[in-house]
LUMRO-659782 format. One record per residue (C-alpha): x, y, z. Coordinates in steps of 0.05 Angstrom, whole numbers, padded with zeros to 5 digits, always signed. Layout:
N
XYZ;...
//
This chain:
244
+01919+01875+01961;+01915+01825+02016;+02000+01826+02024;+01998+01896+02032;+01946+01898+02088;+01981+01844+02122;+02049+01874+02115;+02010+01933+02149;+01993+01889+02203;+02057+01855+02214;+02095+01935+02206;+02044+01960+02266;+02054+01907+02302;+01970+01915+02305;+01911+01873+02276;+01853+01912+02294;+01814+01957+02246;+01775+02024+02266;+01700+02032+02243;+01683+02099+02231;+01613+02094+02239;+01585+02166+02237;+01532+02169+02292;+01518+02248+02306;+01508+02239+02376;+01567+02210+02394;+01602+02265+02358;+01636+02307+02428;+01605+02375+02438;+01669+02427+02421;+01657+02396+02353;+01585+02400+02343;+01582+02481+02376;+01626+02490+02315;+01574+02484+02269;+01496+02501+02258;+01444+02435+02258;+01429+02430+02198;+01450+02369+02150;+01504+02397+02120;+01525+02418+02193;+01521+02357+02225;+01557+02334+02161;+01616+02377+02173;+01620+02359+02249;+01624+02279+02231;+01676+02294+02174;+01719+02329+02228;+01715+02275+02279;+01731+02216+02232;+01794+02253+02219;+01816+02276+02276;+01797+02196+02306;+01840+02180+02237;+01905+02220+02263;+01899+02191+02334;+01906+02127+02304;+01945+02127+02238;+02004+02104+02269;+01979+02046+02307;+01930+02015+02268;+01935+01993+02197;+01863+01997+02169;+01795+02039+02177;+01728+02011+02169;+01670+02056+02148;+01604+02033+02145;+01569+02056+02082;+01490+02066+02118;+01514+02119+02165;+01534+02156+02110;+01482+02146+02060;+01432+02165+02116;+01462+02238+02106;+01439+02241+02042;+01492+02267+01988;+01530+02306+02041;+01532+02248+02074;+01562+02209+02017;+01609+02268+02004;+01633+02259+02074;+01652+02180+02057;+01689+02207+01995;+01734+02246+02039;+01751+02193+02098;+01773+02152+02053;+01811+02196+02020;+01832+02226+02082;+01853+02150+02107;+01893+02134+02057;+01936+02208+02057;+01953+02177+02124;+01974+02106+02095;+01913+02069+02119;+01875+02007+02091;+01809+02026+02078;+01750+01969+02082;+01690+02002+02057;+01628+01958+02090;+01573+01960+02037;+01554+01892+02043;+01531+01890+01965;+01524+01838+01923;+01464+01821+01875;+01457+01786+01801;+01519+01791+01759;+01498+01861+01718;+01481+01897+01786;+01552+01866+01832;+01594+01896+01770;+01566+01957+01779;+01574+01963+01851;+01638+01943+01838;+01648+01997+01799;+01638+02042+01846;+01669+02021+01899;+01736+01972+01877;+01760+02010+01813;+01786+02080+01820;+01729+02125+01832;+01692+02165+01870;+01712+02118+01936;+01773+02103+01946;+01772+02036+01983;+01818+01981+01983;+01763+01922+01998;+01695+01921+02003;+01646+01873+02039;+01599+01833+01999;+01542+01795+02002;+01542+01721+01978;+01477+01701+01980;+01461+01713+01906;+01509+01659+01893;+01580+01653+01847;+01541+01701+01790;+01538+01754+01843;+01613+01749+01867;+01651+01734+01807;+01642+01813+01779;+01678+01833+01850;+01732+01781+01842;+01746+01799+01776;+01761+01862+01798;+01799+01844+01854;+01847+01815+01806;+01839+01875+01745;+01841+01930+01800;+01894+01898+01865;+01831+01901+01910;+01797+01848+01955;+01734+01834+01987;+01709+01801+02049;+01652+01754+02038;+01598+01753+02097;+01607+01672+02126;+01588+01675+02189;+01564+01736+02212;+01559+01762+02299;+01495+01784+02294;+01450+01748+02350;+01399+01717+02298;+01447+01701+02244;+01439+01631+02263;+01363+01628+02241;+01394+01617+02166;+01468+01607+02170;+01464+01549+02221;+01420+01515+02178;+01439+01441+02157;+01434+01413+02086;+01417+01358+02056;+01505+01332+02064;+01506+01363+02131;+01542+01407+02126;+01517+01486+02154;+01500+01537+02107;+01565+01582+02136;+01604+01521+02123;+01583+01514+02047;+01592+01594+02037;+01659+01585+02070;+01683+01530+02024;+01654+01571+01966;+01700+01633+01989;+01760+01592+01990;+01737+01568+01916;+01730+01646+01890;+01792+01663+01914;+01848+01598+01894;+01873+01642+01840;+01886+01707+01877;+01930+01686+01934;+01984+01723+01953;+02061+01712+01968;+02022+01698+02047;+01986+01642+02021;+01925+01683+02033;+01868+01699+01978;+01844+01775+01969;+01775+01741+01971;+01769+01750+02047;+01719+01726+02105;+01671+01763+02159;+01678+01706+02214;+01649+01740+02275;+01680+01728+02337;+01612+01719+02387;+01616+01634+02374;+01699+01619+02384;+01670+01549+02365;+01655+01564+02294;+01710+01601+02290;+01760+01556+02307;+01727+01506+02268;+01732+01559+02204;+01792+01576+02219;+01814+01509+02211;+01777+01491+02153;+01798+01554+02106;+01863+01552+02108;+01878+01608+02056;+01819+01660+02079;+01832+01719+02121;+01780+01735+02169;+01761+01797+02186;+01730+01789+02260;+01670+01835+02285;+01647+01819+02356;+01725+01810+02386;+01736+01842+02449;+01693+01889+02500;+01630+01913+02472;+01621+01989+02471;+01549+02026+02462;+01535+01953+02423;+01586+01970+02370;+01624+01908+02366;+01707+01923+02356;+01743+01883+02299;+01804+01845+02290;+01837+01813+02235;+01859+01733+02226;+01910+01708+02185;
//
């Protein structure tokens, strides 16, 4: 999976990626009026803005985020309404990165992955995962990635402002937490690299500390990064890039 999103990038010319975020009050007005206020509405009105930001875009960008809590907030229609970008994404040839940020003991990860990397309900083509469970919780994901041609992007270094309370930390060889996770990712992913040279067991580097970046970027030479925090800030939702 990780060639074709690359040969995406390198055919638009493009590597940023589009969250689609559903926040109700950023959704403009002659789409709202459209419909009453009640959950199902407001439903409708975010469905119809994700796709009409999806055709503004499908020819310039290769790949669409969307953020799985904005839609689980909305209860089932809510989920519903994921279903359908992502179906609607791909009908238009994008890359869809689902950010669920799961991951949990071996029995629970290959059942998220379930749901979300084999062909289901959500038709993504990577998902974001959580590491911090350890190899039992990210081996049922990789797996996949290689049964299913999907990929993943493992949370290293994240842009949050206080992600440095735990992934700064130094251990007992000196090396950072971030560092070890990084090194780990590489690890998960030697088997499933690509014609690129590049694993479909991907990275979340954010962008906010071009130090640690570089420095990953150096030292994991076969991860792509996927970059939150590049770029101007808008309504504090960062933009994102890709890194290869």
């Amino acid at each position: 999976m990780i060639d074709k999103l690359i040969e995406k990038i390198k055919e638009m010319g493009n590597p940023t990626v589009m969250g689609l975020d559903p926040r109700y009050e950023l959704v403009p007005d002659e789409i709202k009026n459209k419909y009453d206020s009640s959950n199902e509405g407001i439903c409708k009105a975010c469905l119809e803005f994700n796709k009409g930001l999806i055709d503004s875009v499908c020819d310039i960008i290769p790949a669409v985020k969307p953020q799985s809590a904005f839609y689980e907030a909305l209860g089932i229609d809510g989920m519903k309404v994921l279903r359908e970008t992502c179906e609607y994404s791909k009908s238009k040839g994008m890359i869809v990165i689902l950010d669920s940020k799961r991951g949990d003991i071996g029995s629970t990860s290959k059942a998220y992955s379930k749901a979300y990397l084999e062909d289901g309900e959500f038709k993504s083509d990577f998902l974001t995962v959580n590491p911090y469970l350890g190899s039992d919780g990210i081996v049922p994901f990789v797996e996949d990635c290689e049964k299913f041609d999907k990929g993943i992007f493992v949370l290293v270094k994240t842009s949050n402002p206080s992600s440095s309370e735990l992934q700064n930390l130094k251990l007992e060889n000196g090396k950072t937490i971030y560092e070890t996770v990084g090194e780990l990712t590489e690890k998960w992913g030697e088997n499933l690299r690509g014609k690129y040279g590049y694993s479909d067991v991907c990275a979340v580097v954010g962008a906010t500390n071009p130090v640690e970046l570089k420095e990953l970027r150096e030292k994991l030479p076969h991860t792509f990064f996927l970059i939150p925090g590049y770029g101007a800030q808008r309504r504090k939702s960062p933009r994102y890039c890709f890194s290869f």
